[in-house]
N, C-alpha and C positions, 0 to 999 in steps of 0.2 A: 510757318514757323517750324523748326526741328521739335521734335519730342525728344523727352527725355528716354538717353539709352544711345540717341543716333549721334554718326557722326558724318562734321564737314570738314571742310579745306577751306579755309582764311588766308590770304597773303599776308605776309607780314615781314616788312623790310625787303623785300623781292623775293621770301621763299613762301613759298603755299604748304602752310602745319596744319598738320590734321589735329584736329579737336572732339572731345568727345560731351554731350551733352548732359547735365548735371540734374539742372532745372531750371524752367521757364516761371519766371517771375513778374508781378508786379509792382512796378515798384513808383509811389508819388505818381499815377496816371498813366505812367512809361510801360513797355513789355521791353521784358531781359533776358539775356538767356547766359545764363551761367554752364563753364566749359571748361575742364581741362586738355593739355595740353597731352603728349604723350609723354613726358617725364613730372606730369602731374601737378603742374601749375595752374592755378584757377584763373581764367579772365572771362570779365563780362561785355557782353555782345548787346548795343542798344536796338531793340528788331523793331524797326518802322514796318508796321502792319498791311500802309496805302502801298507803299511801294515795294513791299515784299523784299527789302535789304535789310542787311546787316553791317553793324560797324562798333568795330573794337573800343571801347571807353576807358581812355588812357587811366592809370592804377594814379590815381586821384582821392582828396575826399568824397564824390559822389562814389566814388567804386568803391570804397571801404566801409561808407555806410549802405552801400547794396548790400553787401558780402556777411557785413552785421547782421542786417535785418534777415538774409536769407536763412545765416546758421539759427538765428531765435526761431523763424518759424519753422525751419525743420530741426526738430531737436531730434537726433538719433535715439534717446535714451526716454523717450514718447512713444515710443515703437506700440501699437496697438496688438500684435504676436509678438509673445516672451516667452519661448518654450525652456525652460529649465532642462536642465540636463535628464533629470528624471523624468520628464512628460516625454523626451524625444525618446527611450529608452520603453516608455510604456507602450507607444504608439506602433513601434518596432516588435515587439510581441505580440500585442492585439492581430499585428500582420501576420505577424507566424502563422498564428493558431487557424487564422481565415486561411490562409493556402492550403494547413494542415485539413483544413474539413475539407477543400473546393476539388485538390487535387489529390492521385493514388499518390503511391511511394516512387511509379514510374516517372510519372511527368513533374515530380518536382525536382528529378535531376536536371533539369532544363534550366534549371534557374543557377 
């Protein structure tokens, strides 16, 4: 199966579109892989696991309740790192001061 990140080439109507990978899902028993397109269209891929293929699942009810279930189980706004503006600004300091002790005056023109 692709991980998420990679991409394939699907044919689709006689042109082979590159897709890129979202996430691998399960979904009712099935493995899926969710993918956009290069202008950013989502479509889902049914991946038979025995036979190591893929095939597009026409934008359907079963594809719309894939597409549900995927957005509830990744909620973007769950994010377990939430760095606020001020954590990423303190952290950028704490950096300073470390190069300040590690390096002279000479070798932190290098940076």
């Amino acid at each position: 199966m692709y991980s998420q990140g990679e991409s394939f080439f699907y044919e689709i109507n006689d042109d082979e579109v590159e897709f890129n990978v979202l996430a691998n899902i399960e979904y009712e028993d099935k493995e899926y892989i969710i993918a956009e397109n290069l202008e950013g269209d989502t479509f889902i891929f049914f991946y038979d696991d025995t036979e190591e293929n893929i095939e597009l699942v026409e934008f359907d009810v079963e594809a719309s309740e894939i597409i549900s279930y995927w957005k509830d189980e990744f909620d973007e706004d769950d994010s377990p790192v939430d760095l606020g503006d001020e954590d990423y600004y303190d952290r950028e300091d704490r950096l300073d001061t470390s190069i300040n002790d590690i390096y002279s005056d000479e070798e932190k023109g290098f940076f």
